[in-house]
Structures are given as structure tokens and as C-alpha cells.
C-alpha positions as CSV (number, residue, x, y, z in Angstrom):
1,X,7.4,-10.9,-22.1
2,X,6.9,-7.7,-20.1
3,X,9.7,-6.2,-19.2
4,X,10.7,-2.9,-16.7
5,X,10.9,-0.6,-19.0
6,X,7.2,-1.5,-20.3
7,X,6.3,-0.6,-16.8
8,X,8.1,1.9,-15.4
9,X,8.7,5.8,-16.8
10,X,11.9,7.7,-15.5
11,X,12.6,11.5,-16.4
12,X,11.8,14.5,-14.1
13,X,10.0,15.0,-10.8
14,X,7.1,16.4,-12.6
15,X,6.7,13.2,-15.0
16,X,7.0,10.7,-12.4
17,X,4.0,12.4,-10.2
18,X,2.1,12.2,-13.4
19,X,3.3,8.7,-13.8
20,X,2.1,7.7,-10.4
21,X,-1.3,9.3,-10.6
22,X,-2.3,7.9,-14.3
23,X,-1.3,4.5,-12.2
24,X,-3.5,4.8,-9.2
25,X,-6.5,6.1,-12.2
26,X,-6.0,2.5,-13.8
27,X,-5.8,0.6,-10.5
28,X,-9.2,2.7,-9.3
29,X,-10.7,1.5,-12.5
30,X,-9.4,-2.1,-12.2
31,X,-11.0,-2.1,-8.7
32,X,-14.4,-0.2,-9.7
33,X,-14.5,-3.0,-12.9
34,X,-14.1,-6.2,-10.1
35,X,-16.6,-4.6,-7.6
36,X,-18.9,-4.6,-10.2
37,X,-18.7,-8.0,-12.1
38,X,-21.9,-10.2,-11.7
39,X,-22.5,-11.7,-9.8
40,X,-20.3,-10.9,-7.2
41,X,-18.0,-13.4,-5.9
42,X,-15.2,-13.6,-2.6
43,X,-12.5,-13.3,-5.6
44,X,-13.8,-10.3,-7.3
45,X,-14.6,-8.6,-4.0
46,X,-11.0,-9.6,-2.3
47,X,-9.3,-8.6,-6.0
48,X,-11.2,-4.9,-5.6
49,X,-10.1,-3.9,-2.7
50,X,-6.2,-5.4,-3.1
51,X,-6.6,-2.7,-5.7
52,X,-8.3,0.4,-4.3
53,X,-6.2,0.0,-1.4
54,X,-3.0,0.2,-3.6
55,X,-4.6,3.1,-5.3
56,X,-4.7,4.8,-2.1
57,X,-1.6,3.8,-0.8
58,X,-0.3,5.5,-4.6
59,X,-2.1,8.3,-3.9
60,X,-0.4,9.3,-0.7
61,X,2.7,10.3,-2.4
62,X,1.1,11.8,-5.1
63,X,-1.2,14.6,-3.4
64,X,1.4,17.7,-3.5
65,X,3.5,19.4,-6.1
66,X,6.6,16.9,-5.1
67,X,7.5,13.8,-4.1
68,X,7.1,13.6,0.0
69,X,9.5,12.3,2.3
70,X,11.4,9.5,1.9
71,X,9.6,7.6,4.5
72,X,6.3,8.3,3.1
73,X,7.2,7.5,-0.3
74,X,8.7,3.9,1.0
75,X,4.7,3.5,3.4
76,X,3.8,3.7,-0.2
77,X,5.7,1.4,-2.5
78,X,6.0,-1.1,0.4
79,X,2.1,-1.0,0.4
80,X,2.1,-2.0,-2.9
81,X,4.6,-4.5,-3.3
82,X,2.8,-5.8,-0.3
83,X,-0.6,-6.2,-1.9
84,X,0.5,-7.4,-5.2
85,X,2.3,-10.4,-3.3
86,X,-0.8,-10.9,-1.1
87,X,-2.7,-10.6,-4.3
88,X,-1.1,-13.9,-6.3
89,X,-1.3,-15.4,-3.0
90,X,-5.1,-15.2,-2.9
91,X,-5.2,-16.5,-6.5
92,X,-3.0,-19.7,-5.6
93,X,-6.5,-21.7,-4.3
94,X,-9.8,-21.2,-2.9
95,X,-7.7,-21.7,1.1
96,X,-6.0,-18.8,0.6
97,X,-8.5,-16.6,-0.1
98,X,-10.6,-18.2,2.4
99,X,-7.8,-17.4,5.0
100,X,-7.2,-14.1,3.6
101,X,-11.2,-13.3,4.8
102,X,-10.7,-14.3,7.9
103,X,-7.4,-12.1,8.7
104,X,-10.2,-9.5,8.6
105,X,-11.8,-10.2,11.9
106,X,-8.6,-11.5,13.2
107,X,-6.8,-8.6,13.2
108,X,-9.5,-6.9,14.9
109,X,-9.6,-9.0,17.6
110,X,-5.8,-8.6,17.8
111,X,-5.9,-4.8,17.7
112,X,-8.2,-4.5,20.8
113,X,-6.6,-7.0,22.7
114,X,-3.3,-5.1,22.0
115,X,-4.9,-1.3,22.5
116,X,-6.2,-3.1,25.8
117,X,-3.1,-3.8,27.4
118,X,-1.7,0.0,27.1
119,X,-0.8,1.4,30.3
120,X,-2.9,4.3,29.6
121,X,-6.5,2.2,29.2
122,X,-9.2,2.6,32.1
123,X,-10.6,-0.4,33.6
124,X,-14.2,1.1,32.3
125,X,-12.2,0.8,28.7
126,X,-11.0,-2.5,29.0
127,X,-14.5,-3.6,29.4
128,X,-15.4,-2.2,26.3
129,X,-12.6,-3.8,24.9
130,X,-13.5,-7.0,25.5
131,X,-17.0,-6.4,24.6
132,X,-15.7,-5.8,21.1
133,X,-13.8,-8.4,21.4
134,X,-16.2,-11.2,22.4
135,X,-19.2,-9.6,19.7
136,X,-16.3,-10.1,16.9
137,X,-15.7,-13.7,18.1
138,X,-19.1,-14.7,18.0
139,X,-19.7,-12.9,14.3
140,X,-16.9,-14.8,13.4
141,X,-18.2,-18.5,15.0
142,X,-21.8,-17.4,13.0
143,X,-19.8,-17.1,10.2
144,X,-17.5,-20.1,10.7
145,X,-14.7,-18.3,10.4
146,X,-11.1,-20.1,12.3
147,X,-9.9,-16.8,13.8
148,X,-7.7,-19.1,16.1
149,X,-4.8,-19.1,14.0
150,X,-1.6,-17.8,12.9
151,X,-1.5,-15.2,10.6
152,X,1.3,-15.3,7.8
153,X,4.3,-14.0,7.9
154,X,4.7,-11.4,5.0
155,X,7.9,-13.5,4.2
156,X,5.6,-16.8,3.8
157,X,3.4,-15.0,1.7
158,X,5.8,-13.9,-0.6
159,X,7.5,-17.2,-0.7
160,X,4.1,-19.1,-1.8
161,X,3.7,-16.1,-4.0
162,X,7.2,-16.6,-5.9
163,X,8.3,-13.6,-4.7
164,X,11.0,-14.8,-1.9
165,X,13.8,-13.8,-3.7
166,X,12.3,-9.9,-4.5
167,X,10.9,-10.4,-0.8
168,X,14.9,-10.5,0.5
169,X,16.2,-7.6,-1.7
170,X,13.3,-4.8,-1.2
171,X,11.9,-5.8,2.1
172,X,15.6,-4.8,3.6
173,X,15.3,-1.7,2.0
174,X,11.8,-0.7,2.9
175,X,12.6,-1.7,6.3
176,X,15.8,1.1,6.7
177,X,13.6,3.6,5.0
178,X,9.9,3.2,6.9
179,X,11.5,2.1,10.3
180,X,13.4,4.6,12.9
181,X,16.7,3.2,11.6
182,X,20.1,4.6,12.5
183,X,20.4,5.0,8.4
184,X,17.3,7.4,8.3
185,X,17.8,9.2,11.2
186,X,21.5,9.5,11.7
187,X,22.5,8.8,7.7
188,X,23.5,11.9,5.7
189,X,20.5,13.7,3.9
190,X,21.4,13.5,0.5
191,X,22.5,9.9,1.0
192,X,18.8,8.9,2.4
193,X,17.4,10.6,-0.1
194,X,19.7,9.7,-3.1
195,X,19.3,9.2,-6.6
196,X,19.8,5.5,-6.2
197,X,17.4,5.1,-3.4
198,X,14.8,7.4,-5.4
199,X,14.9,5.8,-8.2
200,X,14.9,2.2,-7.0
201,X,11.3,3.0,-5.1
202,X,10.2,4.5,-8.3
203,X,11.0,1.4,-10.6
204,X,9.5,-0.8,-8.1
205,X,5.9,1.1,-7.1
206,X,5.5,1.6,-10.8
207,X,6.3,-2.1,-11.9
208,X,4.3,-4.0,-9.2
209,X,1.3,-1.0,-9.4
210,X,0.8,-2.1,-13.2
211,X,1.8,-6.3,-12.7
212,X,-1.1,-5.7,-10.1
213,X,-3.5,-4.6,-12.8
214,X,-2.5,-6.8,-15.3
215,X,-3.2,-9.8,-13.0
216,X,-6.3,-8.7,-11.4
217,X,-7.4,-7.9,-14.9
218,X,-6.4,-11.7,-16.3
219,X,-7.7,-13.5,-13.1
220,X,-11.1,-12.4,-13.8
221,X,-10.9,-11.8,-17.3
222,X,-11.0,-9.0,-18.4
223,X,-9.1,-6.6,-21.1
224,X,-6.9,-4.3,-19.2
225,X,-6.5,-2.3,-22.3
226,X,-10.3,-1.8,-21.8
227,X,-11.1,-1.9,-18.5
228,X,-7.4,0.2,-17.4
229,X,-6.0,2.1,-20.5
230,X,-2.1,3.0,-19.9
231,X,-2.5,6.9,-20.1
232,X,-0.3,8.1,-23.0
233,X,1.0,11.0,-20.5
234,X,1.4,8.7,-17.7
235,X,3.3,5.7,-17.2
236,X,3.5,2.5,-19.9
């Protein structure tokens, strides 16, 4: 049974920014490895990009000498606790990914209808707005794609993924770290950015960035050992 400490790596600043860069290398290669199995299929395509984006998502803490702020470090391990919840909800049944598809153009369609009703937008803009609108509706219908529906709630996800109970202990901390809360903004300093704090956004980026590989990896069969080797520098 894997445990924490097979996935997580503690010690100084410097080790943990080389931990969290060998993990977004193996979560790059996972993705590269499921965008190119043949022939391609909505799994393999959806499983890629859950992947790349936590990559990326890694990657934003990880471009400077230290560790950034507190906020952007919790953007970051939200992100990926996030994606690896989203990512066993895809793999539940062939509905969920087919849903998870759709939240593409749905979101769309909800972004422009919400930059449309800003104070600031022209009447010449709000045309164009429901332009876009209309031409993602009817690529959508072509499609057949429902984009009439609700959108789950990250706490639904998690809950179909088995994850409600993690859902209710880190989402309450991400929340006071990423959001203008009275505890980051009026909270002492060297409580917000504590060793406790630190260290439980470290444990959890790392854990969930290499569960995500391992289950990517296993849902479309491959040898992580092959297609993500652990760096022996980096994190196990």
C-alpha cells in the first residue's frame, strides 16, 4: 500500500523546489505518453490534459529561487488536488467523462454571458458577446452536446470521487489561504506563512501530484516506472 512518505519528500527549501519540479517532469511525461497512445480516445485525451494542466499549475510555484507567496503556492496545490479528484471522477463511467467534455463549451458560454453583464461593456461589445455566444451554442447542438445543465459542484465531485472527507479538511484550508480572508490579510505573517501551513501544502501537492500519475498511468495501462521515472534527486 502506498503510503505519504512514498510520496512526499521534506527537508530544505532548496529540496522541496527540486521535489516539485522532478514532479511536474513526470506529470509532463505522463501527459505526452496519453496524448500519444493510438489511437486516440476521449479518455486518453481528457487523462492528458488533467495532467499537463497539473504540471503547469506545479510549475507556477516552482519558477524562482523560492517558494512564492502563500497564496500562490495554495492556486497551486488546490489546482492539483482539484484535478486529481476531477480525474477519478472521469474514470468512474463513460457519463462522466462525457459530461466532463461538455463543461468545455459550457463554461464558455457562461464566461461571456458573465463578462457581458459588466458595467463597463459597450452595447457594440455585448453584441459580440452574444455572437460568441450563439456560434458556441450551435457548435455544441452539431456536436450534441447538453450544455443546458448544471455543472458540479467541486464538493459533488469529490464526493463521487471518494474524496469527501479530504474534500472537508483541505478545501477549508485552501479557501483562507487563496481567498481575501480576514486570516491572510489581517492574520500575523509568520502565522500565514507557518511551518504548519507550509508544510501541510507541501505534503498534499506532492501526494496527489504523484497519486495523479500513478492513476493516469494504471487507467490506461501503462508502467509509470517507464513512462514517469521517480527522479532519484527529486521526490519518491
Amino acid at each position: 500500500m502506498v503510503t505519504i512518505g512514498d510520496r512526499t519528500r521534506a527537508g530544505s527549501n532548496d529540496d522541496l523546489l527540486r521535489a516539485l519540479k522532478a514532479l511536474a517532469v513526470r506529470l509532463h511525461r505522463t501527459s505526452w505518453a496519453s496524448g500519444d497512445l493510438s489511437p486516440r480516445t476521449d479518455k486518453s485525451v481528457a487523462l492528458s490534459r488533467i495532467a499537463k494542466s497539473a504540471a503547469e499549475a506545479i510549475e507556477l510555484s516552482t519558477d524562482g529561487k523560492a517558494l512564492p507567496h502563500v497564496i500562490i503556492f495554495a492556486t497551486s496545490v488546490r489546482a492539483v488536488f482539484e484535478l486529481y479528484a476531477r480525474c477519478l471522477y472521469v474514470l468512474k463511467n463513460d457519463q462522466n467523462l462525457r459530461q466532463w467534455i461538455e463543461e468545455a463549451w459550457i463554461d464558455r458560454i457562461e464566461l461571456w454571458q458573465a463578462i457581458r453583464k459588466a458595467p463597463q461593456v459597450t452595447p457594440e461589445l455585448t453584441r459580440e458577446f452574444d455572437a460568441e455566444v450563439a456560434r458556441l451554442r450551435q457548435d455544441a447542438a452539431d456536436k450534441a452536446l447538453n450544455v443546458d445543465r448544471k455543472i458540479p459542484k467541486p464538493f459533488e465531485i469529490a464526493k463521487e470521487a471518494g474524496m469527501d472527507n479530504e474534500h472537508q479538511s483541505f478545501y477549508k484550508l485552501y479557501s483562507k489561504l487563496v481567498h481575501a480572508s480576514s486570516f491572510l490579510v489581517n492574520g500575523n505573517r509568520d502565522e500565514v506563512n507557518g511551518p504548519g501551513i507550509m508544510a501541510a501544502l507541501q505534503l498534499n501537492v506532492q501526494y496527489y501530484g504523484h497519486a495523479l500519475v500513478g492513476t493516469v498511468c494504471d487507467a490506461l495501462g501503462f508502467d509509470q516506472n517507464v513512462v514517469a521515472p521517480v527522479d532519484p534527486d527529486g521526490a519518491a
